[in-house]
ROSETI-431360 format. One record per atom (N, C-alpha, C): residue number from 1; atom name; x, z, y. Coordinates in steps of 0.05 Angstrom, whole numbers, always signed. Layout:
! ROSETI-431360
num,atomo,px,pz,py
NUM,CA,X,Z,Y
...
This chain:
! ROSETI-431360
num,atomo,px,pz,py
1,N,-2089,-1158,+1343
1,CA,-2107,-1150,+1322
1,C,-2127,-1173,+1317
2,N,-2128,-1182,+1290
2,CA,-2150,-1206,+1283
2,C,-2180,-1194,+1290
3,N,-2196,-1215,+1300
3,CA,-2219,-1206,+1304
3,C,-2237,-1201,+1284
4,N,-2233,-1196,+1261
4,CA,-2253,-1188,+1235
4,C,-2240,-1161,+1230
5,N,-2218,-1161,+1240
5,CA,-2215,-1127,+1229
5,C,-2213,-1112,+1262
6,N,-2218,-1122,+1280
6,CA,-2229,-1105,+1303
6,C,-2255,-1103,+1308
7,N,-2272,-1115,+1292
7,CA,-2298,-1126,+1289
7,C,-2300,-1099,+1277
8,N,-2299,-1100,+1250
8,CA,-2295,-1083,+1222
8,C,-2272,-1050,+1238
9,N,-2268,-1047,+1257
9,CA,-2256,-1024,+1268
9,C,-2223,-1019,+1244
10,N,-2209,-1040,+1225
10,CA,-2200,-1037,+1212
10,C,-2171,-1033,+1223
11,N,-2145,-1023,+1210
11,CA,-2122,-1019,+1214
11,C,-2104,-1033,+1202
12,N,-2076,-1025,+1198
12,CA,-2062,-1051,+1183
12,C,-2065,-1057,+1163
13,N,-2052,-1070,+1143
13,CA,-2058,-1075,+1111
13,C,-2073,-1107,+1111
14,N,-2085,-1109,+1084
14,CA,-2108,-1127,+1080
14,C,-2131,-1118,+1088
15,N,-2148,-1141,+1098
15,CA,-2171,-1141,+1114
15,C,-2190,-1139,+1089
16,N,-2204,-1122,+1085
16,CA,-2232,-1121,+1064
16,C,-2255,-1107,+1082
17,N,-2278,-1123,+1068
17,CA,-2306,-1118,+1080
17,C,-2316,-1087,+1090
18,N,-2321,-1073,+1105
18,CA,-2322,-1045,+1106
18,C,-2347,-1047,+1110
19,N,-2359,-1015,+1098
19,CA,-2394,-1013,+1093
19,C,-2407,-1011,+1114
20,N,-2391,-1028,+1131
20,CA,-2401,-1021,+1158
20,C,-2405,-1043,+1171
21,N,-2398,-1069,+1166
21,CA,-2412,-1094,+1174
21,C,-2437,-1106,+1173
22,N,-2446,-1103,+1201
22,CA,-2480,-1108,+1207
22,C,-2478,-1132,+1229
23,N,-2503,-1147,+1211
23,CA,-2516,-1163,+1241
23,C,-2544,-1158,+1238
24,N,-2551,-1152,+1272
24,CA,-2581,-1147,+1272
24,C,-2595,-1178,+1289
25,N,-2609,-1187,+1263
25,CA,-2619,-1205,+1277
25,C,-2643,-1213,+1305
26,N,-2644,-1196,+1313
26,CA,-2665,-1187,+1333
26,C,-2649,-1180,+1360
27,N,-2625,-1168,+1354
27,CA,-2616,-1151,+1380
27,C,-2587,-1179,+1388
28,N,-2580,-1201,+1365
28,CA,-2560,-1217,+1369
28,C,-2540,-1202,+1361
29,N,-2531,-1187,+1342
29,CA,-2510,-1181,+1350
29,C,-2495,-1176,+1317
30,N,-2475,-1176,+1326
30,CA,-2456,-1184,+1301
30,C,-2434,-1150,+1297
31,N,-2436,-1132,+1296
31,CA,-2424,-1108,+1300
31,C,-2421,-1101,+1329
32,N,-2398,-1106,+1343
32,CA,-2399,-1100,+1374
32,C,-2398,-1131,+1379
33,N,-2393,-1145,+1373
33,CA,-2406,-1173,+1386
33,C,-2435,-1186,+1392
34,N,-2440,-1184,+1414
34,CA,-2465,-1198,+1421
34,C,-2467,-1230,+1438
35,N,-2483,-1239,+1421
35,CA,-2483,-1267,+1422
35,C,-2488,-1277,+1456
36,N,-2477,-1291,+1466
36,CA,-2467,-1294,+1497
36,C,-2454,-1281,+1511
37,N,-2437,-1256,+1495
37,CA,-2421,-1238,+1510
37,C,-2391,-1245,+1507
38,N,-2372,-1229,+1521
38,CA,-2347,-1244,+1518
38,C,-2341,-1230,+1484
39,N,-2316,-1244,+1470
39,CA,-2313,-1240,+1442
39,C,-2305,-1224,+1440
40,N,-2289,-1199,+1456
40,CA,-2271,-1181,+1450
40,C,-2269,-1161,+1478
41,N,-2264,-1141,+1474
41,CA,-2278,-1115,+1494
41,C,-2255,-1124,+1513
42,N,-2231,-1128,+1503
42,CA,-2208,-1127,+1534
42,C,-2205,-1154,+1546
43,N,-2222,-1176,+1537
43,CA,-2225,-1200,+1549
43,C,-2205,-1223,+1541
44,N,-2178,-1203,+1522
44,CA,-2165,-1231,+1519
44,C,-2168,-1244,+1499
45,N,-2165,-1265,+1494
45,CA,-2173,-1291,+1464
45,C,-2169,-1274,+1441
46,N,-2188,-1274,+1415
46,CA,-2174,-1265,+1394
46,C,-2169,-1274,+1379
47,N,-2150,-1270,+1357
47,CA,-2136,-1282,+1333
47,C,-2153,-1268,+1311
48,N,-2159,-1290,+1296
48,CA,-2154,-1311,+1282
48,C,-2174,-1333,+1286
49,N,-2180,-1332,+1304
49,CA,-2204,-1362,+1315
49,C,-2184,-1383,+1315
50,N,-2191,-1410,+1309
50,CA,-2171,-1431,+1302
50,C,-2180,-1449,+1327
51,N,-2176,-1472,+1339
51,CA,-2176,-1488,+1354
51,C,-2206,-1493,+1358
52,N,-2214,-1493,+1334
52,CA,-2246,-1499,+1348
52,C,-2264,-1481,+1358
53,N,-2247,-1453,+1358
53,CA,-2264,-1432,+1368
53,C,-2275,-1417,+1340
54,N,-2272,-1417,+1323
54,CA,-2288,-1407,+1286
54,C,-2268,-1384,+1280
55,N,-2288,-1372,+1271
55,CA,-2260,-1354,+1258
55,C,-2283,-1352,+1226
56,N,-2282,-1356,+1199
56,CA,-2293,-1350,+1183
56,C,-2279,-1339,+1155
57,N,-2288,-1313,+1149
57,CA,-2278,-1303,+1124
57,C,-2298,-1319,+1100
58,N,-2289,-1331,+1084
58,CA,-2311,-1343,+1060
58,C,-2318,-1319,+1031
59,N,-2305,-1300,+1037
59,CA,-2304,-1279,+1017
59,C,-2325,-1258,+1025
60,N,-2331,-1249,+1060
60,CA,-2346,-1238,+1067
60,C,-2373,-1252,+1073
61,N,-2369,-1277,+1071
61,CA,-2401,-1290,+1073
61,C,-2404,-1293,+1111
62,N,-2395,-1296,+1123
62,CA,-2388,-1295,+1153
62,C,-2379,-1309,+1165
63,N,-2392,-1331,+1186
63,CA,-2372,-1342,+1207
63,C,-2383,-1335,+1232
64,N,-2359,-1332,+1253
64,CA,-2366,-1333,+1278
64,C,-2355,-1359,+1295
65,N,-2374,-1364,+1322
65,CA,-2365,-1382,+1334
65,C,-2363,-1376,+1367
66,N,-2348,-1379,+1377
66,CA,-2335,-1380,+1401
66,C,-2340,-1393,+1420
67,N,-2353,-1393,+1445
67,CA,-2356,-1428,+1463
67,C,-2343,-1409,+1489
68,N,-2321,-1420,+1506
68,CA,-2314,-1414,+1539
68,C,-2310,-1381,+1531
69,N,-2299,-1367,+1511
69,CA,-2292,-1341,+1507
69,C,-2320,-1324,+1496
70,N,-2338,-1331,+1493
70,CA,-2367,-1320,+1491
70,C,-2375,-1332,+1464
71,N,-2382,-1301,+1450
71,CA,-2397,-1302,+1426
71,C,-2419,-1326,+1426
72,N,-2417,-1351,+1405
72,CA,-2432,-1370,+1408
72,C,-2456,-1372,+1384
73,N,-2436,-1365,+1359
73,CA,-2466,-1359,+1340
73,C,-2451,-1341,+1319
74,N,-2470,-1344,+1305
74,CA,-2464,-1320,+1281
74,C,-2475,-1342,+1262
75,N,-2460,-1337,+1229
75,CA,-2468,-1358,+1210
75,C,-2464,-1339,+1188
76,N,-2485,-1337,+1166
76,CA,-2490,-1319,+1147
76,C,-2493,-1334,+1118
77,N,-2480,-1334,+1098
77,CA,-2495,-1341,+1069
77,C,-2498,-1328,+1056
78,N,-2520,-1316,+1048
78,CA,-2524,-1301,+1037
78,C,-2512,-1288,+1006
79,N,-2514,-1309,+996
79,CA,-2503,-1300,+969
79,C,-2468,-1289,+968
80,N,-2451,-1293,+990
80,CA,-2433,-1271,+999
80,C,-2427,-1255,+1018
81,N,-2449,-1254,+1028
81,CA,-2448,-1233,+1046
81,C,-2444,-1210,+1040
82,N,-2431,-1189,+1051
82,CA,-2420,-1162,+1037
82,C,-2419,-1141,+1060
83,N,-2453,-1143,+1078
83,CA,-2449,-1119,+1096
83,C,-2484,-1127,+1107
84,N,-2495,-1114,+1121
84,CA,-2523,-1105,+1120
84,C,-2536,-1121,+1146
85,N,-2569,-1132,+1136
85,CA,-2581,-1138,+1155
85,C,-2598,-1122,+1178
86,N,-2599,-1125,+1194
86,CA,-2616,-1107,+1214
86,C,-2638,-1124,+1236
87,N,-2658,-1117,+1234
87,CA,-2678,-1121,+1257
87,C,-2687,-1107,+1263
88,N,-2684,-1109,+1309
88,CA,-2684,-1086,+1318
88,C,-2677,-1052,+1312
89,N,-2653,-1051,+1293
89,CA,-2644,-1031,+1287
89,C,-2648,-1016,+1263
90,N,-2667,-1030,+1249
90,CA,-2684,-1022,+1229
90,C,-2669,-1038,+1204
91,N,-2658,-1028,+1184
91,CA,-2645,-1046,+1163
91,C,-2667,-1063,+1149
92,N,-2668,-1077,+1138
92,CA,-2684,-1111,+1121
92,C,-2670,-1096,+1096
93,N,-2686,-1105,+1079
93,CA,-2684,-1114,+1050
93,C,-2686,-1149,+1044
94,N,-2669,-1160,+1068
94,CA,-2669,-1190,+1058
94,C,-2639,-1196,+1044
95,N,-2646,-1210,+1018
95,CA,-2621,-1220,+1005
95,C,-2631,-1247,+995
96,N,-2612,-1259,+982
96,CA,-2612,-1287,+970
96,C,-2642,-1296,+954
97,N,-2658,-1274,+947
97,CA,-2684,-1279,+936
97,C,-2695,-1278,+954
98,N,-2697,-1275,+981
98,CA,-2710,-1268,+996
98,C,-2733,-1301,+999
99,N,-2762,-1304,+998
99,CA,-2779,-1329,+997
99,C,-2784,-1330,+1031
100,N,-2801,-1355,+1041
100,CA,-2801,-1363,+1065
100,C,-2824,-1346,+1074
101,N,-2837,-1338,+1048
101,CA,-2865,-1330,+1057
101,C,-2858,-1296,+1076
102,N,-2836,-1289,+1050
102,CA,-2829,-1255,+1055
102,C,-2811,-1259,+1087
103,N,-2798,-1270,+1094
103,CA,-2785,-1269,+1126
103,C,-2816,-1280,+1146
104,N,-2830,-1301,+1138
104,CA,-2856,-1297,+1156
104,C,-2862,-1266,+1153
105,N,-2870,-1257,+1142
105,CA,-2875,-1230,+1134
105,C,-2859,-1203,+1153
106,N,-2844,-1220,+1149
106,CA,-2823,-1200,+1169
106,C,-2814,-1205,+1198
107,N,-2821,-1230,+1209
107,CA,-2815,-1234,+1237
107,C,-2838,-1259,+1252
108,N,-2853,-1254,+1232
108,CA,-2882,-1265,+1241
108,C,-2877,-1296,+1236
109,N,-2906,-1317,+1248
109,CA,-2892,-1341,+1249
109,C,-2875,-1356,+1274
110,N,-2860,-1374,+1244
110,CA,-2838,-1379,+1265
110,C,-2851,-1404,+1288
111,N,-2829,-1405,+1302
111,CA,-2839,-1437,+1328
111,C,-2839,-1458,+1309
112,N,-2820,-1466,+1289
112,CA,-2827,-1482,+1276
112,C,-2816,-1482,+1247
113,N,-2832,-1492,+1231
113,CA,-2827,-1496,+1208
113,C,-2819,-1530,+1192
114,N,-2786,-1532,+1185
114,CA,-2778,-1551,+1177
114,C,-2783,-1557,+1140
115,N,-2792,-1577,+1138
115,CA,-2790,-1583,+1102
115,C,-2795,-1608,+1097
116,N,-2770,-1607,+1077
116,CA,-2769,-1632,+1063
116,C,-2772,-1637,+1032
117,N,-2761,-1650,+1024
117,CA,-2758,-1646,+999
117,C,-2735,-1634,+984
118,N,-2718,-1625,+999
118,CA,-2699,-1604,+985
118,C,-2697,-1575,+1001
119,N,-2707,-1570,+1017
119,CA,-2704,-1545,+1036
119,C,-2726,-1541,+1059
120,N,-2724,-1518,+1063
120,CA,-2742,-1502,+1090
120,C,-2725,-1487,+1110
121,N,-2725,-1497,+1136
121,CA,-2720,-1486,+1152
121,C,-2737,-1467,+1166
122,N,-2737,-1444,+1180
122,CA,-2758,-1433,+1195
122,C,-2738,-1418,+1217
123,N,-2750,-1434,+1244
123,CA,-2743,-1440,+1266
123,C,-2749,-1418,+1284
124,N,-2736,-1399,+1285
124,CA,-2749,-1380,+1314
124,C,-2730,-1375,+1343
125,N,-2748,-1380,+1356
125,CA,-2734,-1386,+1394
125,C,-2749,-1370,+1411
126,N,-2730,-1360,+1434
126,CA,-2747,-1351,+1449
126,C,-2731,-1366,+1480
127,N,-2720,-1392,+1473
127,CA,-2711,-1401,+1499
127,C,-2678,-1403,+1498
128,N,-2671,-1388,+1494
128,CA,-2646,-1378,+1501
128,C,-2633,-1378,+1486
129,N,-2643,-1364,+1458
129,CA,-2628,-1353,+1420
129,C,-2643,-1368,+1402
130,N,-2635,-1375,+1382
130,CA,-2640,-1386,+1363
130,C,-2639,-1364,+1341
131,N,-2654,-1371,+1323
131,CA,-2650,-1353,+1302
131,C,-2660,-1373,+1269
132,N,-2646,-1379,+1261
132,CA,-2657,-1402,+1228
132,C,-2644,-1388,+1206
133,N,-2664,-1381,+1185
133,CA,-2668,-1380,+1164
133,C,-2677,-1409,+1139
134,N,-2655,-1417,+1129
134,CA,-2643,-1440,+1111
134,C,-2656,-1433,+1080
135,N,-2675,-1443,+1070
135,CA,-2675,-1434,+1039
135,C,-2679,-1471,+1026
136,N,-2650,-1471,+1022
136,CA,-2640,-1490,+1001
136,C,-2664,-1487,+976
137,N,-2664,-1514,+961
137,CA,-2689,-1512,+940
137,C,-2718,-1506,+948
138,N,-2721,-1493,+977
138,CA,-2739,-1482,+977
138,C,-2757,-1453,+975
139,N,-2745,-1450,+962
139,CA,-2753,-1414,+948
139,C,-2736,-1392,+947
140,N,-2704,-1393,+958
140,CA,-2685,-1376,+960
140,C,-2671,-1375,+985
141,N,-2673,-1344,+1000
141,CA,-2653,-1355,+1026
141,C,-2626,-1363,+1022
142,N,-2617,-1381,+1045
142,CA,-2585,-1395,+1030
142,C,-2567,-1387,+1059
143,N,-2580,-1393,+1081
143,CA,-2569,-1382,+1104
143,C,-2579,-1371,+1128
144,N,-2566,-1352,+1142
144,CA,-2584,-1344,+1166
144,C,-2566,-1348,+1194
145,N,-2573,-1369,+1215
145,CA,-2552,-1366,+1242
145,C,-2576,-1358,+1257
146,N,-2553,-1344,+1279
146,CA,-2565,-1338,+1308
146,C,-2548,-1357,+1321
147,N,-2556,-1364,+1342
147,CA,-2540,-1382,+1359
147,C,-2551,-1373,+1384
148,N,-2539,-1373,+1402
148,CA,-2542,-1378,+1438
148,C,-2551,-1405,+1451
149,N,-2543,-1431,+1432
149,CA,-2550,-1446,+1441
149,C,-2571,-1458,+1418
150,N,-2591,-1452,+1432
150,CA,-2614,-1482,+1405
150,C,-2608,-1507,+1408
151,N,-2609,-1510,+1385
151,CA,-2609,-1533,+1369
151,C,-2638,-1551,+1378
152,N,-2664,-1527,+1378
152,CA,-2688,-1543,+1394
152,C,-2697,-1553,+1418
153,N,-2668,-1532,+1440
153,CA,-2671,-1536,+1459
153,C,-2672,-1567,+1471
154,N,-2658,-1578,+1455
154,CA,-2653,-1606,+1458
154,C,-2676,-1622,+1448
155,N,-2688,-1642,+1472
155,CA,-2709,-1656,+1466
155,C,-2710,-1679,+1447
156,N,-2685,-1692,+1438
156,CA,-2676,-1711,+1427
156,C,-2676,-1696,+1388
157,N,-2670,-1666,+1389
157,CA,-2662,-1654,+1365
157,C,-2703,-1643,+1361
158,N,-2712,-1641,+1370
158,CA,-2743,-1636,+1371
158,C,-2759,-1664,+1359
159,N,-2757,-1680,+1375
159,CA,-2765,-1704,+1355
159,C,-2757,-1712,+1326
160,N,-2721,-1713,+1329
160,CA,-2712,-1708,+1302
160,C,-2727,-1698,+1280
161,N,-2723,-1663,+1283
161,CA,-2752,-1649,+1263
161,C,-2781,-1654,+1260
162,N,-2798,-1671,+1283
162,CA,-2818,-1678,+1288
162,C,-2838,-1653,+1300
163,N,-2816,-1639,+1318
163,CA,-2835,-1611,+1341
163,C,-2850,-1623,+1350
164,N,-2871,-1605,+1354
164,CA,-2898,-1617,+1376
164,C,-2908,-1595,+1398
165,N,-2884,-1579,+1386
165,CA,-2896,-1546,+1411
165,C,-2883,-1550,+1433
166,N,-2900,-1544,+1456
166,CA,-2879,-1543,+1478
166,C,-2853,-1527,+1480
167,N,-2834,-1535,+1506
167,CA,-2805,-1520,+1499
167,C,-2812,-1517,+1535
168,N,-2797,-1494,+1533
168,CA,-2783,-1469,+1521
168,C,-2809,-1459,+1507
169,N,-2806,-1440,+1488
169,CA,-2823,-1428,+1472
169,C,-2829,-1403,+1491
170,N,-2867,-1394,+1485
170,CA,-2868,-1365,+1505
170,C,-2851,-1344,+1482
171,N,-2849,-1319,+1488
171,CA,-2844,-1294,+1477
171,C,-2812,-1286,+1472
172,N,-2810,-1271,+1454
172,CA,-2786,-1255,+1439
172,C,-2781,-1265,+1412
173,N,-2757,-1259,+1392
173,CA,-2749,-1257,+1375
173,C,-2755,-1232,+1370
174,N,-2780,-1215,+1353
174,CA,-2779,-1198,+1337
174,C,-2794,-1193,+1315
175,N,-2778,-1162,+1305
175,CA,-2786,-1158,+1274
175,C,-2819,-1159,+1279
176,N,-2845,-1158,+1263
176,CA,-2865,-1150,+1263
176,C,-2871,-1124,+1249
């Protein structure tokens, strides 16, 4: 069984989005996948992950990533995504309009805030998880990952952005 339609609890046929695809960004978790857990309830590899560990539908707006058998990140674009956000259990009204100001709004401020002249990143860690919110142009969300592994964790990727907070970051990843 491919892992988007055991994900999705689906049966044979074609694989289509069911109104039941959630990631809650707070709890890590991608339907029954949770980020650092193994990828699949009976432990063995699933299909359709390709060599690099990815398995991504581009129709459902969804990639997942794989590291040593264990959910590695979750990757979201918004503008096809076709199943519901959640923090801490609680559904969001975040979609592709969603502004940088309205997710501050919603998960407080982040550890760090990236901007350039074409985009805003906003960076939230609690050590362990990653959580970035992408708004391309600036003013529209374009993507949302959770990852297991930060990207800030790395002292070399901290300078990069020009961080000045200490690492590990204190606290949690949550809604406000």
């Amino acid at each position: 069984m491919g892992i988007l339609r055991w994900l999705t609890g689906g049966g044979s046929g074609p694989v289509s989005p069911p109104p039941s695809l959630f990631v809650d960004l707070t709890r890590f978790r991608c339907n029954s996948l949770v980020l650092g857990e193994p990828a699949t309830p009976s432990g063995g590899y699933p299909e359709p992950f390709d060599s690099q560990g990815t398995v991504a539908d581009p129709s459902w707006g969804l990639e997942l990533g794989i590291e040593n058998g264990r959910v590695d990140y979750v990757f979201v674009t918004l503008a096809r995504f076709q199943g519901r956000l959640f923090a801490d259990g609680r559904q969001l009204g975040i979609t592709q309009d969603t502004s940088p100001e309205a997710v501050v709004r919603l998960f407080g401020d982040p550890y760090w805030r990236d901007e350039d002249d074409d985009d805003v990143i906003l960076f939230y860690e609690d050590g362990r998880f990653e959580l970035q919110f992408e708004f391309p142009g600036k003013m529209k969300l374009g993507y949302i990952t959770m990852m297991l592994s930060p990207i800030l964790a790395d002292p070399a990727q901290r300078k990069a952005y020009g961080v000045t907070k200490p690492w590990p970051p204190a606290g949690s990843i949550r809604a406000v």
